[in-house]
Each structure stands twice: as structure tokens, then as C-alpha cells.
C-alpha positions as CSV (number, residue, x, y, z in Angstrom):
1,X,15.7,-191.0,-86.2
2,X,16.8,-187.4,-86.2
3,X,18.4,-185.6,-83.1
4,X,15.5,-183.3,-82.5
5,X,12.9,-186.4,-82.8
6,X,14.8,-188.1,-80.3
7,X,14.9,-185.3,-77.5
8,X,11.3,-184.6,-78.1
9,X,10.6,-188.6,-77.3
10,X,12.6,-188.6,-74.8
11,X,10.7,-185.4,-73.1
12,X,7.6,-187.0,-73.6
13,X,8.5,-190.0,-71.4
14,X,9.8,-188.0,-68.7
15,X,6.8,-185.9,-68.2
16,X,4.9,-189.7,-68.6
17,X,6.6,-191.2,-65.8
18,X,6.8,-187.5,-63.2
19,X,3.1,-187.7,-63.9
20,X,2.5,-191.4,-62.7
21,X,4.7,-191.1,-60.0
22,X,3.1,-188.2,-58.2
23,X,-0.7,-188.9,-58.9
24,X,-2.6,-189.4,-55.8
25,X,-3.0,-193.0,-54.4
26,X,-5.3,-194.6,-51.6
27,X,-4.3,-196.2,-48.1
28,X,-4.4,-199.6,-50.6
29,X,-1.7,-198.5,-53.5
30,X,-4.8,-198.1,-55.8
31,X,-5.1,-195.0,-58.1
32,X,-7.2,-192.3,-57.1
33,X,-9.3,-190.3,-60.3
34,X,-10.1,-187.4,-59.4
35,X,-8.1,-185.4,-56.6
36,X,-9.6,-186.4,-53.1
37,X,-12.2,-189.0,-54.2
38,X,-11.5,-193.1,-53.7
39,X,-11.0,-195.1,-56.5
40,X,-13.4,-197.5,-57.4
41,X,-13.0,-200.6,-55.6
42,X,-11.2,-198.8,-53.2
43,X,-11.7,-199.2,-49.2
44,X,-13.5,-196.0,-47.1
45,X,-11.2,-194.5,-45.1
46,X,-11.2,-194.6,-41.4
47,X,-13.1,-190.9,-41.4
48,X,-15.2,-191.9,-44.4
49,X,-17.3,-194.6,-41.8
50,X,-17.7,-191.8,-39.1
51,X,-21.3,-191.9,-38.2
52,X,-23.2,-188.4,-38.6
53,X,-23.9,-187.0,-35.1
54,X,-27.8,-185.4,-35.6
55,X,-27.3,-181.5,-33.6
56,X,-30.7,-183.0,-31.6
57,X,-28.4,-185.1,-29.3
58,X,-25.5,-182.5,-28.3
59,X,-26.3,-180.8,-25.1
60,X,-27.0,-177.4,-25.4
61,X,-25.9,-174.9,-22.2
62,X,-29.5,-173.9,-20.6
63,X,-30.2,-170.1,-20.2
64,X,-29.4,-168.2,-17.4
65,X,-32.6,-167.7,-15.0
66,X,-33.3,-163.4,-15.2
67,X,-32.3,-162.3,-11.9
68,X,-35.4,-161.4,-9.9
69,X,-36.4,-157.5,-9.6
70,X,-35.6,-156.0,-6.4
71,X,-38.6,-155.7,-3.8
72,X,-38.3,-151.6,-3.9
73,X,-37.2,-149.6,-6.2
74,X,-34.9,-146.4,-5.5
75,X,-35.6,-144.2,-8.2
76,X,-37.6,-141.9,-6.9
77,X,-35.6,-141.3,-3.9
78,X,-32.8,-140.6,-6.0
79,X,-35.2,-137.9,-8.0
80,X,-35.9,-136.5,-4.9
81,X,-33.6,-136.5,-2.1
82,X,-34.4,-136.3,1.4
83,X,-33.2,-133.0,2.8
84,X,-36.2,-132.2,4.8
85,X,-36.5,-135.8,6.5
86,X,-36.6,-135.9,10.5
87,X,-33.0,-136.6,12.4
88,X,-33.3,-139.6,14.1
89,X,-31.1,-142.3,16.1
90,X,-31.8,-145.5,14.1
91,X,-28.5,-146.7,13.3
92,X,-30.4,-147.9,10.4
93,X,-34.0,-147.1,8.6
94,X,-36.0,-147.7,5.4
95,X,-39.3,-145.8,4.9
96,X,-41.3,-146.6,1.6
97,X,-44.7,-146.7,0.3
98,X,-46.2,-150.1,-0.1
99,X,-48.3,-149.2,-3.0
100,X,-45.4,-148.1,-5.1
101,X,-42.6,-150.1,-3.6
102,X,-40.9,-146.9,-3.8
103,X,-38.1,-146.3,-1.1
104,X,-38.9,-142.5,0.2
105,X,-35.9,-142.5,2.9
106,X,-32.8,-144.8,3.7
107,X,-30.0,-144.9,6.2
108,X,-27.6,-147.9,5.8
109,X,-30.6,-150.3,5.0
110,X,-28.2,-152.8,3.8
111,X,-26.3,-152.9,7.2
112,X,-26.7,-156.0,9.6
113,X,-27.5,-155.5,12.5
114,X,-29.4,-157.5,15.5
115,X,-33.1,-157.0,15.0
116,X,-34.6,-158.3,18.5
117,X,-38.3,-159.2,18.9
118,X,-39.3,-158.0,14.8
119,X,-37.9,-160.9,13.6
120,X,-40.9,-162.5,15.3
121,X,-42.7,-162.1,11.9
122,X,-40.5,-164.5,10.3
123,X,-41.5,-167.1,13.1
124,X,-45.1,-166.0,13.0
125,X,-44.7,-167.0,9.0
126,X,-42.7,-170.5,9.4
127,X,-45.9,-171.3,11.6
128,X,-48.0,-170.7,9.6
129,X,-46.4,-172.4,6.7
130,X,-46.6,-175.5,8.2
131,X,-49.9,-175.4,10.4
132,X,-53.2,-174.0,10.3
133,X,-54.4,-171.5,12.3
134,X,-57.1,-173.6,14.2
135,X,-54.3,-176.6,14.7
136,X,-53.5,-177.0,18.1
137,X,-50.2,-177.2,20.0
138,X,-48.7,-178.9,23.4
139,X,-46.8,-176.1,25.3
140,X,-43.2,-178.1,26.0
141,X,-41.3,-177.8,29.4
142,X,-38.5,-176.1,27.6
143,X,-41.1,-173.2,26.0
144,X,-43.3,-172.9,29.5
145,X,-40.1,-171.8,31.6
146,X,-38.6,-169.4,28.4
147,X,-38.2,-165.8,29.8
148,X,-38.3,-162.5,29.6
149,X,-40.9,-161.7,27.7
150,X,-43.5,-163.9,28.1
151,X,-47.6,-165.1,27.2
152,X,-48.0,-166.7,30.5
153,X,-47.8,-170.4,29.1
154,X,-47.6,-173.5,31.4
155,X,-46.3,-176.4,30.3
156,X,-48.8,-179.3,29.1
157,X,-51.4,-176.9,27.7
158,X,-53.1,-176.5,24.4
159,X,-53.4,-173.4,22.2
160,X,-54.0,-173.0,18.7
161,X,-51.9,-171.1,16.2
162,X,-53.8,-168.9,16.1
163,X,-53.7,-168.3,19.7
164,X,-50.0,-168.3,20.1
165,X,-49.4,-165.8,17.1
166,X,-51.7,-163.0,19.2
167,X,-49.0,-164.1,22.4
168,X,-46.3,-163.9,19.9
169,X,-46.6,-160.8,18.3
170,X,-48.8,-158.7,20.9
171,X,-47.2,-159.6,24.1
172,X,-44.1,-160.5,22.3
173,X,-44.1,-163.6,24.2
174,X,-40.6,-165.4,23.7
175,X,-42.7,-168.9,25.5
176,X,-44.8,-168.6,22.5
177,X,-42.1,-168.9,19.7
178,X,-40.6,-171.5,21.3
179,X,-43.9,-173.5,21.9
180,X,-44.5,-172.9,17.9
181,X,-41.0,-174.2,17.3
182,X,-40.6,-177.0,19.5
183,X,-43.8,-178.2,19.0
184,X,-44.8,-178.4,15.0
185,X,-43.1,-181.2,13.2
186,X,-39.6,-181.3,12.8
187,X,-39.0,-179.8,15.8
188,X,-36.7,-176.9,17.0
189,X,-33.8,-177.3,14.7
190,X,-35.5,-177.8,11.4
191,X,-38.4,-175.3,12.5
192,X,-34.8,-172.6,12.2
193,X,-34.2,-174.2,9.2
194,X,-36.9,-173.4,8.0
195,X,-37.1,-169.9,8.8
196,X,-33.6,-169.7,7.3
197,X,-35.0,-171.4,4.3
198,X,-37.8,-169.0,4.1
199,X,-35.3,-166.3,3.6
200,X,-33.0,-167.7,1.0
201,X,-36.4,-168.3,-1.2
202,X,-37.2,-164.6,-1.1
203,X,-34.2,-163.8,-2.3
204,X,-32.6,-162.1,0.8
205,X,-29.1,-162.1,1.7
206,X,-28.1,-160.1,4.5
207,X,-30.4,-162.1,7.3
208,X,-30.0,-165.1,9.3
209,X,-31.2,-166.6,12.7
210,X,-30.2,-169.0,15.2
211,X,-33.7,-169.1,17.3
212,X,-36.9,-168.1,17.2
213,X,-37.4,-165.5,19.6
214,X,-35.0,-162.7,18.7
215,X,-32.9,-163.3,22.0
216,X,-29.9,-163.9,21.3
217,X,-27.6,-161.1,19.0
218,X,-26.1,-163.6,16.8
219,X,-29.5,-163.0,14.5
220,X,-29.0,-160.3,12.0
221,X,-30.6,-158.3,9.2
222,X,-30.7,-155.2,7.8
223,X,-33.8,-152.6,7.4
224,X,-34.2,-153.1,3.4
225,X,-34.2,-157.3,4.1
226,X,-36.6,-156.6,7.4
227,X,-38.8,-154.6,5.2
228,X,-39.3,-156.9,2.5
229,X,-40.1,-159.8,5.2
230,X,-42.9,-157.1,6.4
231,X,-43.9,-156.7,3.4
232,X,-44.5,-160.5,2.0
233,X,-45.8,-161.1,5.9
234,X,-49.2,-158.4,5.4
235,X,-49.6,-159.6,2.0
236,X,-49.6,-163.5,2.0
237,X,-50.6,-164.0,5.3
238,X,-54.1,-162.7,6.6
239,X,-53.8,-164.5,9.4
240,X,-50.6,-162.2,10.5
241,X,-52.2,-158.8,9.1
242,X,-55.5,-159.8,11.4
243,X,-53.0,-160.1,14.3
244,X,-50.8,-156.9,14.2
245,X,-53.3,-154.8,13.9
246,X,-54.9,-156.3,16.8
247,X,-54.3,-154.1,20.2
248,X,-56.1,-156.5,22.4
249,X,-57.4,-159.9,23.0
250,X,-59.2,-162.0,25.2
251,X,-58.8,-165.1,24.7
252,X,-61.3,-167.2,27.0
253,X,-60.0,-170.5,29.3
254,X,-60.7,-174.0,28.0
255,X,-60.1,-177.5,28.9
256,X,-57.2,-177.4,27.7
257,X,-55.5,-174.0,29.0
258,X,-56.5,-170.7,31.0
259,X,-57.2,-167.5,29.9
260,X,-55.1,-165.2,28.1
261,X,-55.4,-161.5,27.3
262,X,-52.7,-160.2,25.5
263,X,-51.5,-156.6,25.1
264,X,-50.0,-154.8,21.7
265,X,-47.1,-153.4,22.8
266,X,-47.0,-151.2,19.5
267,X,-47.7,-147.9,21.1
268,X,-48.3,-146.5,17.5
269,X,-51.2,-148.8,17.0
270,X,-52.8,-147.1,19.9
271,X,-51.3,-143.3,19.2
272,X,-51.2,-142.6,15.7
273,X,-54.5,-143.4,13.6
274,X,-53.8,-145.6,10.7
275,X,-51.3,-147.6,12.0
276,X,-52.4,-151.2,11.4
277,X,-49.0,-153.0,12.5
278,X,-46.5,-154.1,13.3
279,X,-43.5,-155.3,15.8
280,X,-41.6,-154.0,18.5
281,X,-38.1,-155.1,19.6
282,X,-35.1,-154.4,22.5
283,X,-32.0,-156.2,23.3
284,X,-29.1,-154.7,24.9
285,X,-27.3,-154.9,21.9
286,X,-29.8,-154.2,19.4
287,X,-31.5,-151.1,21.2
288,X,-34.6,-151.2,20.2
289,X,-36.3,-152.1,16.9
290,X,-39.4,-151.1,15.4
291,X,-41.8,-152.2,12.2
292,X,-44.4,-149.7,11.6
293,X,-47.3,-150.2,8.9
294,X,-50.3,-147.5,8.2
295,X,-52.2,-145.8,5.9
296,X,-53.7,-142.5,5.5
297,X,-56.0,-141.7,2.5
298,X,-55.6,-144.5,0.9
299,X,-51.7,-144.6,1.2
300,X,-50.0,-147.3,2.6
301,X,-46.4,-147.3,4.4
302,X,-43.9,-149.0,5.5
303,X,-41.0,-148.4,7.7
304,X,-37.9,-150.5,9.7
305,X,-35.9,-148.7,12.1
306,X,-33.3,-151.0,13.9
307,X,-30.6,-149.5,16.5
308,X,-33.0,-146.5,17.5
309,X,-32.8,-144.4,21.4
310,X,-36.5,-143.6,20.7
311,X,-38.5,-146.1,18.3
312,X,-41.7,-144.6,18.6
313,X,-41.1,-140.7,18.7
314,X,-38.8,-141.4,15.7
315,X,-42.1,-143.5,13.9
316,X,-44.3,-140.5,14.9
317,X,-42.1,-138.0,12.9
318,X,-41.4,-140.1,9.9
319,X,-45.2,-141.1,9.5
320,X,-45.7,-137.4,9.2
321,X,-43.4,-136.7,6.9
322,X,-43.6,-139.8,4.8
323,X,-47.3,-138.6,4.3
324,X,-46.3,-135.4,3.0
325,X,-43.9,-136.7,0.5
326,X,-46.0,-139.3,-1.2
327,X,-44.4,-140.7,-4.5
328,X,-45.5,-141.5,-7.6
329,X,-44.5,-145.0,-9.6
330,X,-41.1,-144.8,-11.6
331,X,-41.8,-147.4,-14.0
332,X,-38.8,-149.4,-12.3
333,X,-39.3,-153.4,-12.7
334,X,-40.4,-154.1,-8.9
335,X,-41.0,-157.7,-7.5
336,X,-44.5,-158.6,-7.3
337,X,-45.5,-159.7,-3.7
338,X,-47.8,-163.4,-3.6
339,X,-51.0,-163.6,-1.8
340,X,-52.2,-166.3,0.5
341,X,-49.4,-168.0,1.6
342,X,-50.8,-170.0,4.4
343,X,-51.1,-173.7,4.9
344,X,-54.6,-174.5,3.7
């Protein structure tokens, strides 16, 4: 054999066996044919016998709930300011119109403060939430000898719901939200629960209360979250709109209690025509308090004035003026308010 015949055998050898010695093999030693796929005969591989997971069983994150719209919008008080409004004491106010949710005038309406005897409405709603109007309740020992403010109740007697909502809310009788409380089932302490409750599930943040009378300052709210409680209260509850527009009632002794005659202390309801509603309040630390509902051609307001030297003057004045300033809708998403929200 000639030199060059050799080297060219001998290169062909070498490339032979550097080819056979770096092909791919399997987990077995076996020969692989083409670059990544088993040879026949060969084992699957541990990731070969995976299962195949179906996209139906993997849990997908669930969408975030829209927050809710607010209860009133602002735009058109910040379209038009309120230069020309009345000066007045409230520490904090809200004035808007009900049939546009539009707020017309604020002053720290997102300040807590004590509200008193307005917070009533809330206890006036928990009531009737859980009983209907014509249900009757036993007066309790601890409700009959409740003071200042009081319906006249004796302990052992019988009212209706409906009958303690007009001592309630016209006399402002703290005997009467404490007969409500103690007496409907649950008791006291889940009948706060549930006016605590009640609040959460609209959505407001900046109240709370610790009884049902508006006694004792360790309540709180603010104008914008007393306003919206106002609000819900004439719409979903006829029973409550029936009663604060009510300025006086006799209501006639039977078996089961004497007579009653309660007063609206709402001196609007008897001074300024329209006005269909809706609570007074004082404490020493509160001052007094005020929610004032009316209408005039066909426009319906709405105002909260907590912390105020002269509640009803102050009412007068922005009745007038809220009257003469009359928005229109903004188009601003607003929350819609549900009707009849009694226990049927």
C-alpha cells in the first residue's frame, strides 16, 4: 500500500470511531437516531410519562369586585363653588339634592364627630329589619327607667313598632330605642351588632355605635356617612318616611299600655313648608345635630349639620339658599338607593 493510501485509511477510521463515540445515547446505553428522539426499544424517560395537566383544572385568580360608586357625587360642586353659601357654626355640614345626588355644599363631611339623637334613624332601621311594624314589644325594666329624653314607657307594656318608632323619632324617646333593642330577638348586644352591620353593608366607614340611643359620645360619624344613612332610611323604608314627617300623634290607650301623644321636635317641620323630616340631636359634646329633608317644586334636599350653636336658624338659611342653587346631573356614576327594605 502506498504512503498516501495509508494516511487517507487511517483518517477515515478516526473520523469512524469520534463519530461513534459522541452520538447521543439513552438512560439504557442504547443508540439514539435522530438527535433527541428514543431509540426504538428504548425506555420513556422519567418526563416522557408526565401526565398532561388539562388548563380546566388550574385555578384561575377570580376578578376583583368594581368598587361601588359613591352615594353623591361632587362634581358639580366643584363646577361651582360655594361663595355665596350662609356662615354657619356646624363644625361639620353636607347639603345636596336628593334627586341628583349632587353635593351643593360641604364642610369637613368626612370628619367624625358625635352625632347625638340623629343616629336614631339607624335604630329606627335595625327595627325595622327585623320586625314588622304591627309586631308587638314588652317594654323591659332596663328601657322603662332610661332617661333623659323619654316616650313615657312603663315597664311591662305593649307597643307596636310602629308605635315606638313615632316615640323614637318624634319625642326622641331614648326608653323607646332601648325597648326596640332589648326587646327584639338577639337582644341588646347583637341588636348593636346589627346596626354596626347595617353600616359596613352600605359601604360606610367613618361611623360606629355602642348603643342605641345616641347617649353616650363614644358614637361617631361624619355628615357625608349621616347623609347617606338619611338617604337609604326615606327611600327603603316607608314606614320611617311616614314617621318623620309626622308632627304629631295620638296614639290611643289599650289593654296593653296607656296613651301616648308624641311631639316632633323638628321645629322645621312645623316652620318651614316642605320640610318632610327628619331628626334632631344634643349632647354636651356633640352640640346639637340636625337632619333636615324637604322639597320645594318638585326638588328634594337633603342636609346634615353636626356640631352646630343654632341647628335650626342655620337649616332655615341653607334651605333658602340650597333652593336657589339647584344643580343639574353631571353624568358622575352615583349609587343607586334600594326601595322597600322592610321586613315583610
Amino acid at each position: 500500500m502506498r504512503r498516501s493510501e495509508a494516511v487517507l485509511l487511517f483518517l477515515f477510521i478516526a473520523t469512524a470511531v469520534v463519530f461513534f463515540a459522541t452520538r447521543p445515547r439513552t438512560d439504557s446505553g442504547q443508540s439514539s437516531g435522530l438527535l433527541g428522539a428514543p431509540a426504538l426499544g428504548a425506555k420513556p424517560t422519567a418526563a416522557a410519562t408526565q401526565p398532561i395537566v388539562s388548563t380546566d383544572s388550574i385555578i384561575k385568580p377570580t376578578p376583583t369586585a368594581a368598587a361601588a360608586p359613591p352615594y353623591f357625587s361632587n362634581g358639580w360642586l366643584q363646577a361651582h363653588p360655594a361663595a355665596d353659601a350662609p356662615a354657619v357654626t356646624a363644625q361639620g355640614l353636607i347639603v345636596l339634592d336628593r334627586d341628583t345626588q349632587q353635593i351643593m355644599l360641604a364642610k369637613d363631611e368626612d370628619s367624625r364627630r358625635p352625632p347625638a339623637s340623629i343616629m336614631k334613624i339607624v335604630t329606627a332601621m335595625v327595627a325595622l329589619d327585623t320586625a314588622r311594624p304591627s309586631q308587638t314589644i314588652e317594654v323591659s325594666r332596663d328601657a322603662a327607667n332610661m332617661e333623659p329624653n323619654r316616650m313615657g314607657l312603663s315597664y311591662g307594656e305593649h307597643l307596636t313598632v310602629q308605635e315606638l318608632l313615632y316615640g323614637l323619632l318624634l319625642d326622641s324617646g331614648n326608653d323607646a330605642a332601648e325597648a326596640l333593642a332589648d326587646s327584639l330577638p338577639g337582644g341588646r348586644a347583637a341588636f348593636i351588632q346589627k346596626m354596626n352591620e347595617k353600616v359596613a353593608g352600605l359601604g360606610l366607614k367613618n361611623t360606629h355605635f355602642v348603643e342605641p340611643a345616641g347617649l353616650d359620645d363614644d358614637n361617631y360619624t361624619t355628615p357625608y356617612d349621616m347623609a347617606a344613612l338619611a338617604d337609604v332610611a326615606l327611600t327603603g323604608y316607608p314606614t320611617i318616611r311616614t314617621v318623620v314627617s309626622t308632627k304629631e300623634v295620638n296614639l290611643p290607650a289599650t289593654s296593653s299600655h296607656k296613651p301616648f301623644h308624641p311631639i316632633n321636635l323638628n321645629d322645621l317641620l312645623w316652620d318651614y313648608p316642605g320640610t318632610y323630616g327628619m331628626k334632631v340631636g344634643y349632647t354636651d359634646a356633640a352640640d346639637y345635630t340636625i337632619i333636615l329633608a324637604g322639597q320645594k317644586d318638585n326638588h328634594n334636599m337633603l342636609m346634615v349639620l353636626l356640631g352646630s350653636d343654632h341647628h335650626f336658624t342655620e337649616g332655615h338659611k341653607l334651605f333658602d339658599w340650597a333652593y336657589a342653587h339647584l344643580p343639574t346631573p353631571d353624568g358622575s356614576p352615583v349609587r343607586a338607593l334600594a326601595a322597600n327594605l322592610e321586613k315583610s
